[in-house]
Backbone bond lengths (Angstrom), bond angles and torsions (degrees), N, CA, C in turn:
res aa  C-N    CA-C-N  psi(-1)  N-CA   C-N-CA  omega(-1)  CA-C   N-CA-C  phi
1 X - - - 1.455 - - 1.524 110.08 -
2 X 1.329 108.54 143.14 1.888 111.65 166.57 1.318 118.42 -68.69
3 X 1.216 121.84 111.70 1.319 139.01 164.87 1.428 108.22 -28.25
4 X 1.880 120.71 -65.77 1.166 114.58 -170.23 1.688 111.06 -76.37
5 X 1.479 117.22 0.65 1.382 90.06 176.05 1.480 101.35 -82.91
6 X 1.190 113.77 -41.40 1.416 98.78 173.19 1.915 134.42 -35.31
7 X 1.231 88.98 -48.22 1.831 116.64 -179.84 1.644 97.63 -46.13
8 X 1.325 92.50 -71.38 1.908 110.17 -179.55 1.400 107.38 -39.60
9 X 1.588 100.32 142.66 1.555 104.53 166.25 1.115 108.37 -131.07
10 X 1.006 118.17 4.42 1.680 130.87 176.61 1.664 106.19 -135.70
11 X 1.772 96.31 156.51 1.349 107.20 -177.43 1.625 101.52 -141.98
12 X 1.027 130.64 137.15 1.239 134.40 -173.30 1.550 109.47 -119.58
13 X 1.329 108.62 126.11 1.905 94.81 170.17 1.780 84.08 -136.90
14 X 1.369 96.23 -179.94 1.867 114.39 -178.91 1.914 101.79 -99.29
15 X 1.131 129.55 114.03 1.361 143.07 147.22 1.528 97.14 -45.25
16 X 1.375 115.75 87.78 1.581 127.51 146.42 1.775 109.71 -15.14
17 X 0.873 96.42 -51.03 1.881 105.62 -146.34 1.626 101.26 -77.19
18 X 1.500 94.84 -62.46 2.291 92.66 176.07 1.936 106.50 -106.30
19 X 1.243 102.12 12.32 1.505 94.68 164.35 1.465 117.71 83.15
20 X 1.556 122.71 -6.82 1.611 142.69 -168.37 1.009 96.99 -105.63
21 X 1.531 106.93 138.35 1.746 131.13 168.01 1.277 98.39 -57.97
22 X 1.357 96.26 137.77 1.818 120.11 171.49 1.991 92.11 -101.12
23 X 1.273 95.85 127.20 1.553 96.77 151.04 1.138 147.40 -106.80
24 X 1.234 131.30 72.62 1.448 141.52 161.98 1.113 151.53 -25.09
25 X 1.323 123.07 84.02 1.537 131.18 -137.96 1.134 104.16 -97.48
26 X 1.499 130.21 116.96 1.702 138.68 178.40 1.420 123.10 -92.75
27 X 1.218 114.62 109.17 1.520 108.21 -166.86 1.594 116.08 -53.97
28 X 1.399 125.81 129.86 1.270 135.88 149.53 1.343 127.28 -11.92
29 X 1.224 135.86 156.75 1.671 114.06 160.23 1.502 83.37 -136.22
30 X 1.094 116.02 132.58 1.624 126.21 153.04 1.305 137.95 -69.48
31 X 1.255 131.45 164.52 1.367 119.22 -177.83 1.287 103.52 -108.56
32 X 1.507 128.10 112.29 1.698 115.23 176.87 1.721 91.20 -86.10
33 X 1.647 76.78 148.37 1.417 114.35 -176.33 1.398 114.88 -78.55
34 X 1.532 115.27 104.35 1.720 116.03 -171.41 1.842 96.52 -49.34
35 X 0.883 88.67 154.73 1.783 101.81 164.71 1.405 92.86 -137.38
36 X 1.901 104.56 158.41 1.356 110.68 166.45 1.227 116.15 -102.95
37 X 1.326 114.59 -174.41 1.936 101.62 -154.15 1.697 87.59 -98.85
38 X 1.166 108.20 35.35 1.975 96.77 164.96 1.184 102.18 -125.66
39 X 1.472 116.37 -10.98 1.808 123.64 174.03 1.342 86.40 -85.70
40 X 1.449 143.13 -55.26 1.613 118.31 -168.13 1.167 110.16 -92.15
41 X 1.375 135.25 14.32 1.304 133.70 174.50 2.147 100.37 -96.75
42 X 1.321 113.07 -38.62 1.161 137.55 -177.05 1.851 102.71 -65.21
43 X 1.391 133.18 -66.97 1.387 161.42 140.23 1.722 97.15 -8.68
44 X 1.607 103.88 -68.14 1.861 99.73 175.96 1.456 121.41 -52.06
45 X 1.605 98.94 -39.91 1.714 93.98 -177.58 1.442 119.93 -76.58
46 X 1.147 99.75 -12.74 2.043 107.23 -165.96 1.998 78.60 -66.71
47 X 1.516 100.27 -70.14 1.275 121.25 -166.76 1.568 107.12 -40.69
48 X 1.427 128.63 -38.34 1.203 114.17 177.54 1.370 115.87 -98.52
49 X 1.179 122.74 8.13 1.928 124.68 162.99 1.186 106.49 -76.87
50 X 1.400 116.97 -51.42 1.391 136.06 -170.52 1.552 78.86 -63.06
51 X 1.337 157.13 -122.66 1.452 157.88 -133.21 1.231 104.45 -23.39
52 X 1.616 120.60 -59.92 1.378 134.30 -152.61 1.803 82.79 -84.19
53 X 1.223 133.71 -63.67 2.041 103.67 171.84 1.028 114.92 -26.26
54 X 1.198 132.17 -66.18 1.543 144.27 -161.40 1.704 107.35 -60.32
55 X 1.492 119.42 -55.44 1.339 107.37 165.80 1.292 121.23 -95.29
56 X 1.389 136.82 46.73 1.422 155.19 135.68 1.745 112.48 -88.76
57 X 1.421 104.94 -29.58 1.672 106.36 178.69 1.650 109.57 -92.65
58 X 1.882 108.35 -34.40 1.272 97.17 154.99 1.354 123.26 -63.01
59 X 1.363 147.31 -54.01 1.378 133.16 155.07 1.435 124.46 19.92
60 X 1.743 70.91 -97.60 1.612 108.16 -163.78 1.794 101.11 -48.35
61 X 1.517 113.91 -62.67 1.672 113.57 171.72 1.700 107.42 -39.54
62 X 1.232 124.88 -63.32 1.689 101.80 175.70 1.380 114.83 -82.53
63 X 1.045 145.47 3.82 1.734 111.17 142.32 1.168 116.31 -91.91
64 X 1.473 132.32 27.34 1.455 143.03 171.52 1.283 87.44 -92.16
65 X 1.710 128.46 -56.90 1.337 112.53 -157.50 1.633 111.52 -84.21
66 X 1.470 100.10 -17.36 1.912 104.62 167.12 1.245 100.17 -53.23
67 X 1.426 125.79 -58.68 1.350 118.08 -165.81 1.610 131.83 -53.90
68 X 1.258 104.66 -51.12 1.655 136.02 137.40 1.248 107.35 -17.74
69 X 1.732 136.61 -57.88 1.817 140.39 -162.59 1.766 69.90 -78.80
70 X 1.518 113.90 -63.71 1.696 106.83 -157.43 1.426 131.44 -6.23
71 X 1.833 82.81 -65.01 1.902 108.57 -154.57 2.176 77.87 -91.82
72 X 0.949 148.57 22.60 1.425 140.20 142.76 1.093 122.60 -81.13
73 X 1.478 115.10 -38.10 1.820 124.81 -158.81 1.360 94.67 -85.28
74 X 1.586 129.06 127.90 1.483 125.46 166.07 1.596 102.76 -57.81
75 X 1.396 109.82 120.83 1.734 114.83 140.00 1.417 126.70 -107.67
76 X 1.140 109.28 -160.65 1.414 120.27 -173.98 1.396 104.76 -103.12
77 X 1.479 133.30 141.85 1.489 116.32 177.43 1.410 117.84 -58.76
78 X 1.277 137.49 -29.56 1.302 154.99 -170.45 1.246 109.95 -81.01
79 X 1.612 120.24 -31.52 1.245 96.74 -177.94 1.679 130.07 -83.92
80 X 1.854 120.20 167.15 1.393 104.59 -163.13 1.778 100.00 -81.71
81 X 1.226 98.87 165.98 1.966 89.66 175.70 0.910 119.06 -63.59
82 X 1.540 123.78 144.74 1.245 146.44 162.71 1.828 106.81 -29.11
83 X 1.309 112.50 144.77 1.016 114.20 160.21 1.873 112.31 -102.27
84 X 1.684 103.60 172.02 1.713 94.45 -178.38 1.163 115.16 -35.64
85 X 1.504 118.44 -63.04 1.591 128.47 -164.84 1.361 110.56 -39.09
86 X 1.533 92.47 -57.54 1.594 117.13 -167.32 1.993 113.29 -59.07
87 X 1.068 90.02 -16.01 1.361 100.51 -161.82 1.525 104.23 -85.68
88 X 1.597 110.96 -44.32 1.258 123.00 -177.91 1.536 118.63 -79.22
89 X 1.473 111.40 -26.90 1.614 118.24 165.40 1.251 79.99 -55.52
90 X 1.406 114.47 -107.02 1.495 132.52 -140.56 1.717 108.20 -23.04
91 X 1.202 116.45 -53.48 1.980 113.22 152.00 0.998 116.81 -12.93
92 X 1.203 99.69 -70.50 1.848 103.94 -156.70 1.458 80.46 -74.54
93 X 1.266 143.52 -58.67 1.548 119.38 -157.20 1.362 105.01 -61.48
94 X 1.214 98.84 -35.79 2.288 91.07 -179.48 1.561 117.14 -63.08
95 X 1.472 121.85 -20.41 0.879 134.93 -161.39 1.440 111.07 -80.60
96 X 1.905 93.71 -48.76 1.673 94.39 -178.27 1.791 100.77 -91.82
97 X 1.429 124.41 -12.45 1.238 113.82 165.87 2.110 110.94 -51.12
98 X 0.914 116.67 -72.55 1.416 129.99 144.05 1.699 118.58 8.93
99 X 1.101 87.62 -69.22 1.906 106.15 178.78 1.130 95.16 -62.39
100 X 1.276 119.86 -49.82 1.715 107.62 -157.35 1.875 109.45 -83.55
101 X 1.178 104.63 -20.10 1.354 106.10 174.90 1.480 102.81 -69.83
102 X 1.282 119.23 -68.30 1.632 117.62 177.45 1.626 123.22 -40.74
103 X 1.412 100.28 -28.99 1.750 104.81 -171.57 1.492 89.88 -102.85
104 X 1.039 135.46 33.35 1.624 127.81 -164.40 2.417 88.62 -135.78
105 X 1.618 86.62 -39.72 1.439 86.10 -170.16 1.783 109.38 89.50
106 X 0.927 121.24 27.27 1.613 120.08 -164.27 1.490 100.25 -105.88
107 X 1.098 129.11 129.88 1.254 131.86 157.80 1.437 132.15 -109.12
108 X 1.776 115.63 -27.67 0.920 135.41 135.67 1.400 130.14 -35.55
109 X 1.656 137.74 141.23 1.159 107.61 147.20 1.711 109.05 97.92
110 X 1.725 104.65 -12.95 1.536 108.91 -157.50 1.100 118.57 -70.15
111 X 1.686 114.52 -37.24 1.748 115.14 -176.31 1.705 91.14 -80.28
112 X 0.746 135.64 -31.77 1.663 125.61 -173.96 1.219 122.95 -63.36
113 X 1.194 117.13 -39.98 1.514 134.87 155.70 1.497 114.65 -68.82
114 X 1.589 122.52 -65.85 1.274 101.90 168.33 1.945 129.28 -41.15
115 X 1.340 100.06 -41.70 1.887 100.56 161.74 1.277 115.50 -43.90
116 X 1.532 111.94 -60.02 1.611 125.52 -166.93 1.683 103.45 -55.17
117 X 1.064 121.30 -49.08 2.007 123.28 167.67 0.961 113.21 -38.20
118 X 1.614 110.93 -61.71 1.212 123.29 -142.02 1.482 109.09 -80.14
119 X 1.686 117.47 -45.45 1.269 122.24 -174.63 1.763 113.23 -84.45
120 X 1.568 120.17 8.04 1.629 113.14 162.77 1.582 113.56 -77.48
């Protein structure tokens, strides 16, 4: 290979047609930096603690906010806690139990009906 094309970062030729330098830009080549295999063995682990924090804090933030839907959703004192699934049905059923009371106009009648949604 030519040394100076490498060197060069520019290339100049003459545009025949209006008489003005064209500039022609030659890509660079870099030198990657050897590492030894205890710098990329060292580099993997940073990189995979750092992941596993990040999805231990994602976690922990959604079963913070499960817990959060928990203590909202009426239960029964007796019953055992909701699991995720369970937690997120029962939402959506409270949710559209909810709707239908408001779009129903009912004020009467509300926890009985909200039960009746919630527990099919």
């Amino acid at each position: 290979m030519n040394i100076d094309k490498h060197i060069q970062s520019k290339q100049t030729r003459e545009n025949k047609t209006t008489g003005k330098d064209i500039v022609k830009r030659t890509k660079r080549k870099y030198r990657c930096r050897v590492r030894s295999p205890e710098t990329i063995r060292r580099t993997k682990q940073i990189r995979r603690s750092k992941a596993n924090a990040r999805e231990r804090r994602r976690m922990h933030n959604l079963n913070e906010a499960l817990e959060k839907l928990r203590r909202i959703l009426p239960q029964l004192p007796d019953e055992p806690k909701l699991t995720k699934i369970e937690t997120l049905r029962m939402a959506n059923k409270y949710i559209y139990a909810l709707r239908q009371i408001l779009s129903s106009g009912q004020e009467e009648e509300t926890i009985s009906t909200t039960h009746h949604f919630i527990s099919r």
